[in-house]
N, C-alpha and C positions, 0 to 999 in steps of 0.2 A: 659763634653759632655756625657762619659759614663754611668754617675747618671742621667741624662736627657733620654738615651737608653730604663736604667734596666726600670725606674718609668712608659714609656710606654710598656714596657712587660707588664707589672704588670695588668695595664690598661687594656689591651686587654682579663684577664681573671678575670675582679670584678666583671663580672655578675655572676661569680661561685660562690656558696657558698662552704667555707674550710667543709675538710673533718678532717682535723685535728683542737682539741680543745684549743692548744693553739695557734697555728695560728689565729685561732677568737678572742683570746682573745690579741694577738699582733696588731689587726687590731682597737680591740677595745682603747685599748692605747694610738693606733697611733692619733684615733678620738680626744679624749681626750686631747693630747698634742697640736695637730693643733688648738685646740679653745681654751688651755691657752697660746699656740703665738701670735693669730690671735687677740682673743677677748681681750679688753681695758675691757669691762663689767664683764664678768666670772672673770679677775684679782682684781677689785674691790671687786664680790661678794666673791671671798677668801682669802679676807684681811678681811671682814667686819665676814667670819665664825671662822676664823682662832679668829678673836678677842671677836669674843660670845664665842666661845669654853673657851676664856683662862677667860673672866669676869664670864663665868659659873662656872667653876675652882675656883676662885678666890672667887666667892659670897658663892661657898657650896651648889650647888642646886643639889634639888633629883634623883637620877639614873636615874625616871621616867621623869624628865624636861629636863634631858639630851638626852634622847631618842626624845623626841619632838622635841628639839632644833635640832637633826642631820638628825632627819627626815626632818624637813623644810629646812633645809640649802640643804641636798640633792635635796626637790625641786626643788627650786629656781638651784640649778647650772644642774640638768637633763634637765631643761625648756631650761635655754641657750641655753641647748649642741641642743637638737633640733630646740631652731629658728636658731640659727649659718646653722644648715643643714637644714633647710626649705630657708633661706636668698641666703643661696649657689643654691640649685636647682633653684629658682626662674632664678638666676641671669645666670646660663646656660641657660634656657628657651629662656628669654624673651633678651638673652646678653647686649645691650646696649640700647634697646628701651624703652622707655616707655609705660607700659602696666598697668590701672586701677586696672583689678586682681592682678594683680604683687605687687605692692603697698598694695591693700588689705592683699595679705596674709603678706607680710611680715609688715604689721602695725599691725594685728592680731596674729602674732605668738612673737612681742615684747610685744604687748599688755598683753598674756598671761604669760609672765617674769615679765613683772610689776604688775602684780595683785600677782602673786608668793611672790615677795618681800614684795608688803606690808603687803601681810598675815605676813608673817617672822618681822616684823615690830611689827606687833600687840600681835606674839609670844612671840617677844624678852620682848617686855614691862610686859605682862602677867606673864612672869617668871623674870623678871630683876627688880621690881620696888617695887615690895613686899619685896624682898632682903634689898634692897638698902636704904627703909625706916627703918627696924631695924638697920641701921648704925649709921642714923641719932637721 
């Protein structure tokens, strides 16, 4: 009950912006951790970088393919972290009604994760396939 207390103190002063820099950067964290609890997707998309990374590794691709690949992986999981908090506000809004906009953004702001991925998709192949034919 007292952890239920503090987290509404807490509340009552998030329209402040911290004046201390790692207090933002605790809060940023916290963001962070809550959508690889919450999100089923985000935990997918860092299995799937966790394993580019290591087949990257593993195939010997250029410093420069490397950069790409962490670019787009970062993408893809920045995109989540905001539709997770576009999906959240929505669902404060509109609480338990059904609301048209409501639907729109959040079918637009997943929309925009899956066009993420499949660029990462079309990355992965661009630098993974040329590898993988000199194997062969």
């Amino acid at each position: 009950m007292e952890k239920k207390i503090n987290n509404l103190e807490n509340r009552k002063e998030s329209y402040k912006t911290s004046s201390n820099v790692f207090i933002s950067f605790k809060y940023a964290f916290s963001g962070i951790s809550y959508v690889f609890k919450t999100s089923r997707n985000f935990k997918i998309q860092l299995i799937f970088a966790v394993a580019s990374l290591i087949i990257g590794f593993l195939l010997k691709i250029s410093l420069s393919n490397y950069v790409i690949l962490i670019a787009t992986i970062m993408s893809v999981l920045v995109l989540e972290i905001l539709n997770t908090s576009i999906e959240s506000i929505v669902d404060l809004v509109v609480k338990k009604e059904f609301s048209i906009l409501a639907k729109i953004s959040k079918d637009t702001s997943a929309g925009a994760v899956l066009l993420a991925s499949i660029n990462s998709v079309i990355i992965a192949v661009y630098i993974f396939v040329p590898k993988i034919k000199l194997l062969f």
